[in-house]
Backbone as ProteinMPNN parsed JSONL, in Angstrom:
{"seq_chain_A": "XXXXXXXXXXXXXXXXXXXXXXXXXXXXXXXXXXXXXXXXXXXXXXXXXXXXXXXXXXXXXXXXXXXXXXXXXXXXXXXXXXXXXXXXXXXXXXXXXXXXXXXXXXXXXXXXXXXXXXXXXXXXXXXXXXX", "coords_chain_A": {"N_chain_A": [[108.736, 117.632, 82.326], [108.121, 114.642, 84.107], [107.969, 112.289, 87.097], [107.762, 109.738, 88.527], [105.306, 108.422, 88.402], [101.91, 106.777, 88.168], [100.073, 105.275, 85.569], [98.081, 104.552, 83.064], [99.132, 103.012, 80.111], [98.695, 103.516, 77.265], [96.292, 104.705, 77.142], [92.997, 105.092, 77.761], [91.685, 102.664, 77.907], [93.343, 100.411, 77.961], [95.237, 97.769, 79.005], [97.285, 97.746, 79.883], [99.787, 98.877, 82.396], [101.607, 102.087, 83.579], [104.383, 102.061, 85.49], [105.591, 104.923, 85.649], [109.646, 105.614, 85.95], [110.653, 108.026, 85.412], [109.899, 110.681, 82.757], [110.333, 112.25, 79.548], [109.67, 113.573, 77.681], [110.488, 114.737, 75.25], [113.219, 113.406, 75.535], [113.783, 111.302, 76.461], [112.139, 107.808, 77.919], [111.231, 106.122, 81.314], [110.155, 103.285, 82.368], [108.437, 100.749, 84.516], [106.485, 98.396, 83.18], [103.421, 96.78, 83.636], [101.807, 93.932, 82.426], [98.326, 92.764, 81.456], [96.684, 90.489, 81.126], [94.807, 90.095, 78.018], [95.417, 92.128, 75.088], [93.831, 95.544, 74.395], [91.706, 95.09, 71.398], [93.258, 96.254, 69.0], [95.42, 97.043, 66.862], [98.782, 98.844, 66.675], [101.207, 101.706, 66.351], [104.132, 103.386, 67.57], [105.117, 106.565, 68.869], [107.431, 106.62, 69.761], [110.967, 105.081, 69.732], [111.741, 101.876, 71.606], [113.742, 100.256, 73.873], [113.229, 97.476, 75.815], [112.894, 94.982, 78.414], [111.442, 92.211, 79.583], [110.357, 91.006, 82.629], [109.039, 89.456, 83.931], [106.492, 86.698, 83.549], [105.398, 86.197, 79.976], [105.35, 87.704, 77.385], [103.715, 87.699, 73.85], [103.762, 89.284, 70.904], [102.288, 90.534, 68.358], [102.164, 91.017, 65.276], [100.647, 93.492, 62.717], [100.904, 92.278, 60.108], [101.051, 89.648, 60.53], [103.191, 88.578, 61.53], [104.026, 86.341, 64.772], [105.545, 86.874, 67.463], [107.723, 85.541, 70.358], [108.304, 86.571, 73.619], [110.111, 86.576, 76.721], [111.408, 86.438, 79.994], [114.999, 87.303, 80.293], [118.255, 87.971, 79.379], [118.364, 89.571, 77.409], [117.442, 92.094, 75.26], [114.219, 93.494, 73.988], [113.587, 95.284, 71.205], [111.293, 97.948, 70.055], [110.788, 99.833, 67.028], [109.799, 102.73, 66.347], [108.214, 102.057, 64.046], [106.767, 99.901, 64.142], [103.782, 97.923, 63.532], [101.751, 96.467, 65.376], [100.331, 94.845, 68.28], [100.478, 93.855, 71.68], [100.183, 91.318, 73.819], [100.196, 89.772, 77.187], [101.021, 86.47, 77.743], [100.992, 84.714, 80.79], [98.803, 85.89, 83.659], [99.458, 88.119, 84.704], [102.097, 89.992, 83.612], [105.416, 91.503, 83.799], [107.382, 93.879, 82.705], [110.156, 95.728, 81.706], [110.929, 99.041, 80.481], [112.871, 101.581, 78.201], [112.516, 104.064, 76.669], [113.017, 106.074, 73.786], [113.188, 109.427, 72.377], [109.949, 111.394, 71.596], [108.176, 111.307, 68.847], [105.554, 113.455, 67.009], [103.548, 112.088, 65.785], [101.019, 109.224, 65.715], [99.951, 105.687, 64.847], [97.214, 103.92, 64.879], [95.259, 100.939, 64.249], [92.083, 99.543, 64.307], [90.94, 96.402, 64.303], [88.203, 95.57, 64.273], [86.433, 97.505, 62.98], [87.931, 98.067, 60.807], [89.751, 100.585, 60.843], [91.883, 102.942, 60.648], [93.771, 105.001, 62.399], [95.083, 107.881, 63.237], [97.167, 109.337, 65.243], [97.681, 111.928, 68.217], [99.094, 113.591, 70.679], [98.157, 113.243, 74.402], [96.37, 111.08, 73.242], [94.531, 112.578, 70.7], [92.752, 112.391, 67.885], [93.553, 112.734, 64.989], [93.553, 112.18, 62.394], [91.219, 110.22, 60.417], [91.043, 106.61, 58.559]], "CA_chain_A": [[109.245, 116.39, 82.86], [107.295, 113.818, 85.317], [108.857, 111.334, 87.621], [107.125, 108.952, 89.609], [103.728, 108.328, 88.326], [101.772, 105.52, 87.686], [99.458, 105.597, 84.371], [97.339, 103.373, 81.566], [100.426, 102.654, 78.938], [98.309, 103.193, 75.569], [95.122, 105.12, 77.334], [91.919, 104.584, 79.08], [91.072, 101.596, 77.55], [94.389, 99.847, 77.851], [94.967, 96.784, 79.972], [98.703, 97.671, 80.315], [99.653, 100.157, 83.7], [103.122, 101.894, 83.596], [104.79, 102.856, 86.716], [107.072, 105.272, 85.479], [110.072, 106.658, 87.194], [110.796, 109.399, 84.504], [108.989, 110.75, 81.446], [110.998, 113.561, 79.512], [109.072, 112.856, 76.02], [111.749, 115.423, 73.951], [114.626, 113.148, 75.803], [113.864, 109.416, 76.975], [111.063, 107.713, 79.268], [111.476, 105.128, 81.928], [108.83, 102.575, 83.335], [107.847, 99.812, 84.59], [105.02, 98.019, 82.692], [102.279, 95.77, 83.779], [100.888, 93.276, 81.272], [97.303, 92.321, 82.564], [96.09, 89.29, 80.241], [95.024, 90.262, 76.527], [95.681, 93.516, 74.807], [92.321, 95.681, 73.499], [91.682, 94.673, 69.923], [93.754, 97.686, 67.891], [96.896, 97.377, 66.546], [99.234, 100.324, 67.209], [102.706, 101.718, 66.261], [104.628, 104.223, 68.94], [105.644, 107.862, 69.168], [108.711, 106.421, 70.581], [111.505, 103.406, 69.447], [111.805, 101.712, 72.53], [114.367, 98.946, 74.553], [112.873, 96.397, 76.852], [113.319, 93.535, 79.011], [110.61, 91.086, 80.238], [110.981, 90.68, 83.686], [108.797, 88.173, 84.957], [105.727, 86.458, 82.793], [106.023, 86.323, 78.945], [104.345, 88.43, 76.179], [103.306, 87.695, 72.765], [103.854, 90.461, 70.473], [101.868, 89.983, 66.81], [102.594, 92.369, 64.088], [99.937, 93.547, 61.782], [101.306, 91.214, 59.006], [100.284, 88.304, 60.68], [104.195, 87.715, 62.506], [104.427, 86.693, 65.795], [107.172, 86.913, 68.369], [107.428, 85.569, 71.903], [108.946, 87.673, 74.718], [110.331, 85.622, 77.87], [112.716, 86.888, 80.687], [116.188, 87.335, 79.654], [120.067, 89.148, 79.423], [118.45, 90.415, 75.656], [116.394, 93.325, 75.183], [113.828, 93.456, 72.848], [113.925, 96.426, 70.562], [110.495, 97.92, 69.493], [111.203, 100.72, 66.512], [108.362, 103.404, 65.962], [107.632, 101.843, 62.489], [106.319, 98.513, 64.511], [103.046, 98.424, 63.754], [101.747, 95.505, 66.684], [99.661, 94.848, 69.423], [101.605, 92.841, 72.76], [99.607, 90.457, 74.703], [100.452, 88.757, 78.402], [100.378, 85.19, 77.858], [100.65, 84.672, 81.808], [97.648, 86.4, 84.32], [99.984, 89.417, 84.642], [103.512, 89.591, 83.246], [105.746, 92.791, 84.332], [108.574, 94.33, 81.738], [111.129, 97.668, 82.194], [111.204, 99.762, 79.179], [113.598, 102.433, 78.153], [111.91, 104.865, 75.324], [113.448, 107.543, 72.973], [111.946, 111.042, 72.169], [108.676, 110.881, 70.71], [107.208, 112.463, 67.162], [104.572, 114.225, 67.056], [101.962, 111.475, 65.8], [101.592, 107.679, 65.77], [99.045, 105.524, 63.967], [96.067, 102.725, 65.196], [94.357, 100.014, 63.398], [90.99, 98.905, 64.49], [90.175, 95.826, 63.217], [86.755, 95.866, 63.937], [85.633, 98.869, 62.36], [88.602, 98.376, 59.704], [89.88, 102.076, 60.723], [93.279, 103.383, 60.403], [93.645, 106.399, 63.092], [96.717, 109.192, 63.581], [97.017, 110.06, 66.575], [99.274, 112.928, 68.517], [99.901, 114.083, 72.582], [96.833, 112.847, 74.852], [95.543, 110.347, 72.104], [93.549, 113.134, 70.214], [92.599, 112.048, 66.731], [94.023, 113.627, 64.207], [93.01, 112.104, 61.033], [90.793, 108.541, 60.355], [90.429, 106.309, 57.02]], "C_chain_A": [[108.354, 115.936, 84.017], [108.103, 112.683, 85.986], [108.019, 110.796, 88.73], [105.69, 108.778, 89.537], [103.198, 107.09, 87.553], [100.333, 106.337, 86.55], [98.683, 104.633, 83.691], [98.481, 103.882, 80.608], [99.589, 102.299, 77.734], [96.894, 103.647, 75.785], [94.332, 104.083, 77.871], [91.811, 103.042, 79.167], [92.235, 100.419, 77.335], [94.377, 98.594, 79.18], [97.161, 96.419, 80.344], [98.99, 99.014, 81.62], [101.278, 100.463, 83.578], [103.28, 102.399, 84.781], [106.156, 103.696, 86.337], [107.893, 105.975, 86.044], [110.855, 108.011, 86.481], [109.837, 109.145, 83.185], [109.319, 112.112, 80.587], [110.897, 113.005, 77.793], [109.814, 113.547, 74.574], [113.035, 113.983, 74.113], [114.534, 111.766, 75.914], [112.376, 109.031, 78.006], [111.569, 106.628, 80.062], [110.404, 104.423, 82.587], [108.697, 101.273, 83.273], [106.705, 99.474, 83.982], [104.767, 96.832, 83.154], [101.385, 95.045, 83.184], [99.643, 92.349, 81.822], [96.664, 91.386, 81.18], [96.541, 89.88, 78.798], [94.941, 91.673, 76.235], [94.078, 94.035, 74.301], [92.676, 95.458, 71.704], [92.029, 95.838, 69.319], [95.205, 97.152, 67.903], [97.758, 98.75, 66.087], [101.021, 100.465, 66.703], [102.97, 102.536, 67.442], [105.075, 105.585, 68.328], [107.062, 107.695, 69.333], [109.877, 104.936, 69.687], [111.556, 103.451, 71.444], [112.921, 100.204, 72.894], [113.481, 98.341, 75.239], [113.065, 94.911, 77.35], [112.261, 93.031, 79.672], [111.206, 90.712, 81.552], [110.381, 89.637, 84.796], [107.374, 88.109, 83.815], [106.223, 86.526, 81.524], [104.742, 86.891, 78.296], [104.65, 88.007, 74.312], [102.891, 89.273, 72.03], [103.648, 90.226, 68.725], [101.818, 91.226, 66.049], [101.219, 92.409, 63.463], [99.713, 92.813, 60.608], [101.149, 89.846, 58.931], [101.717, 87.604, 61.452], [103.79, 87.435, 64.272], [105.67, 86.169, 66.642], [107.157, 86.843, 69.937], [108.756, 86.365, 72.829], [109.122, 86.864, 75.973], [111.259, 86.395, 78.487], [113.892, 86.332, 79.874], [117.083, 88.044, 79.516], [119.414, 90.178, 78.182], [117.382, 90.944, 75.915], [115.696, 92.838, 73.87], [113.234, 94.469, 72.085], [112.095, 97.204, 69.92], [110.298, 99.17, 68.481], [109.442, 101.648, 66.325], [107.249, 103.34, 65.098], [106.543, 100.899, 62.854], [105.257, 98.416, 64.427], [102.318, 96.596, 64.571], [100.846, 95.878, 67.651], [100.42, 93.551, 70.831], [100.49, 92.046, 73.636], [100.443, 89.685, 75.614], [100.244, 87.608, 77.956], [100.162, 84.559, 79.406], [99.531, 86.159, 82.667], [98.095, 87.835, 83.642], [101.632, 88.984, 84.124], [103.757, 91.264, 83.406], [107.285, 93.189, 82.962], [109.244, 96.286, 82.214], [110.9, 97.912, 80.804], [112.148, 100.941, 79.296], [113.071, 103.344, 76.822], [112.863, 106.52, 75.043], [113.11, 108.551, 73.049], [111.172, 110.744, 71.282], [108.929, 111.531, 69.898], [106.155, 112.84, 67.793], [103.33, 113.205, 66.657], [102.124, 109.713, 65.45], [100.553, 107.269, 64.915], [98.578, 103.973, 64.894], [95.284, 102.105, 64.132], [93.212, 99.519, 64.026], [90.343, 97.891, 63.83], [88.667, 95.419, 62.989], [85.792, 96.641, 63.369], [86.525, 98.805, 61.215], [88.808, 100.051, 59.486], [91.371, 102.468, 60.885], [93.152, 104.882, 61.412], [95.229, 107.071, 63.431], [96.232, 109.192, 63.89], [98.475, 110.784, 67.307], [98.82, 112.537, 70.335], [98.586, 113.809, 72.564], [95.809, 112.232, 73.674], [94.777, 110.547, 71.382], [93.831, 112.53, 68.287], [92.914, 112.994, 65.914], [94.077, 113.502, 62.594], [92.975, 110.599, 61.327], [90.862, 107.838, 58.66], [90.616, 104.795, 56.835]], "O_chain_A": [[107.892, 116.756, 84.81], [108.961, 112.155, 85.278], [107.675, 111.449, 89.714], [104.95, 108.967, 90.502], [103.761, 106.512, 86.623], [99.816, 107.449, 86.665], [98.976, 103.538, 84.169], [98.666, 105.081, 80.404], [99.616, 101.191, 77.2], [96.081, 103.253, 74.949], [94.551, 102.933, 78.251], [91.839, 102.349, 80.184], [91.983, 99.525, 76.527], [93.584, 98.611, 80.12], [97.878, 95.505, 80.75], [98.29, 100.026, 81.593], [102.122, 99.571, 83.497], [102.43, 103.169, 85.229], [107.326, 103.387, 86.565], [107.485, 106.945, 86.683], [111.536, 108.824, 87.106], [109.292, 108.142, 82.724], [108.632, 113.094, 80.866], [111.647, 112.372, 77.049], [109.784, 113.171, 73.403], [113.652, 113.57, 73.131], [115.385, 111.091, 75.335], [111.741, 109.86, 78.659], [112.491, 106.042, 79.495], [109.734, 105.052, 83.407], [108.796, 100.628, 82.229], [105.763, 100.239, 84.186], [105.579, 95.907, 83.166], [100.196, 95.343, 83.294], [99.862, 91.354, 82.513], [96.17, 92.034, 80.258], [97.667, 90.113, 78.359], [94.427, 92.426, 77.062], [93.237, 93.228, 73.906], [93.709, 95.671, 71.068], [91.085, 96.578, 69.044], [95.916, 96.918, 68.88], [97.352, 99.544, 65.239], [101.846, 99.551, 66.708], [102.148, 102.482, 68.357], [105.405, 105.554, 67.143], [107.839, 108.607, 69.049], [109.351, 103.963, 69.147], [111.472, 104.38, 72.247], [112.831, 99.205, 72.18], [112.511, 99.097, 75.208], [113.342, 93.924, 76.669], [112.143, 93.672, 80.716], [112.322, 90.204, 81.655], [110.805, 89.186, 85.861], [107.067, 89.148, 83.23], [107.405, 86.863, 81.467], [103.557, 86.666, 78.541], [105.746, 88.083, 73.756], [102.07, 90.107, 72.413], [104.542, 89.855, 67.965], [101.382, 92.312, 66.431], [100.54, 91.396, 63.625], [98.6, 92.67, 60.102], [101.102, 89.072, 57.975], [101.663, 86.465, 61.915], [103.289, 88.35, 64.926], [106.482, 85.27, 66.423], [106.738, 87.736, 70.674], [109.923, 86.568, 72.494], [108.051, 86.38, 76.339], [111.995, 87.077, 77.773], [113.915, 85.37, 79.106], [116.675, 89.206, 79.513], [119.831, 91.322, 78.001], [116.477, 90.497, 76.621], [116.172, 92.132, 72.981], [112.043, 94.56, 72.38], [111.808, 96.494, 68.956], [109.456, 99.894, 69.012], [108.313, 101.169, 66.219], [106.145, 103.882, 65.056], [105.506, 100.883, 62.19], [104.886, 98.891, 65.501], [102.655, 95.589, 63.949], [100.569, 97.054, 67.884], [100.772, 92.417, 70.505], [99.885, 92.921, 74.256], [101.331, 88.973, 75.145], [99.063, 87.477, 77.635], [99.166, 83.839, 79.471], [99.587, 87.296, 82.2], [97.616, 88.473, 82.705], [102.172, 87.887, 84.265], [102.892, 92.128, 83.262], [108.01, 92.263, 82.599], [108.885, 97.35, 82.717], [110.689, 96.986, 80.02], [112.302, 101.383, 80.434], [113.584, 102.901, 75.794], [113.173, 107.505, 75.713], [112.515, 108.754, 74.107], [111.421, 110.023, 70.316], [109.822, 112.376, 69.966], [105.866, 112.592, 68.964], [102.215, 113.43, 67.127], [103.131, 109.14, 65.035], [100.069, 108.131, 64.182], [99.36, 103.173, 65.407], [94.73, 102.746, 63.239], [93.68, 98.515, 64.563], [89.447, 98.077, 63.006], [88.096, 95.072, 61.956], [84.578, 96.447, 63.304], [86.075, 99.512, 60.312], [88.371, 100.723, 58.551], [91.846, 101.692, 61.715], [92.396, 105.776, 61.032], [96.246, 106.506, 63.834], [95.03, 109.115, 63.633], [99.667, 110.511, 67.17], [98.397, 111.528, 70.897], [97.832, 113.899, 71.596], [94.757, 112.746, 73.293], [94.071, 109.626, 70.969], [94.903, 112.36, 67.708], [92.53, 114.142, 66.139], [94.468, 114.333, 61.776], [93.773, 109.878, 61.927], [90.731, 108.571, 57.68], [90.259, 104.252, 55.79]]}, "name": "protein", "num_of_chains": 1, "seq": "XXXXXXXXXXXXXXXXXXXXXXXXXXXXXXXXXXXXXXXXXXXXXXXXXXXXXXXXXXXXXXXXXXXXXXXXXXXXXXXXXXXXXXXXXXXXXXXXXXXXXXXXXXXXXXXXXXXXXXXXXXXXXXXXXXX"}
């Protein structure tokens, strides 16, 4: 368990920062996130389902399939299941959101569409099979 640490929310190369105030990855996580403009070019599913609420700025959240879905402050959460496979973009400078996350799995999956690469991935973003 960790509590109180700030982080890159999706690794190095991420342009999201979480400040989280728990992280108990069998049990639940908690954090603040920081949406800093546009997302890096990969589309990504999660380890985790997750709740969240937009709490100031709004995010654009485009599916792999070609949906997209805007995100604005608000009473309603917006649900993101592990299956999701998505990339979230800030449409303001910075936009800030809470999250509430599940217990992870063991491995998630990335799309690169520049290289057209499909990547599993497990704990500390190690590759674990490409194609």
């Amino acid at each position: 368990m960790r509590a109180f640490f700030k982080g890159k929310d999706g690794g190095p190369e991420s342009t999201v920062t979480g400040y989280w105030l728990v992280e108990m990855k069998r049990l639940l996580s908690v954090a603040l996130v920081r949406f800093d403009g546009q997302s890096r070019e990969a589309f990504h599913t999660h380890a985790f389902d997750a709740v969240s609420w937009v709490l100031r700025g709004s995010l654009t959240e485009t599916f792999i399939d070609g949906r997209v879905v805007k995100h604005k402050p608000s009473l309603l959460p917006f649900v993101t299941k592990r299956s999701d496979f998505h990339k979230v973009d800030s449409d303001a400078p910075v936009s800030w959101a809470i999250t509430f996350r599940g217990p992870w799995v063991r491995k998630w999956r990335e799309f690169i569409p520049a290289s057209q690469r499909f990547l599993t991935l497990t704990s500390g973003r190690k590759i674990v099979e490409q194609s």
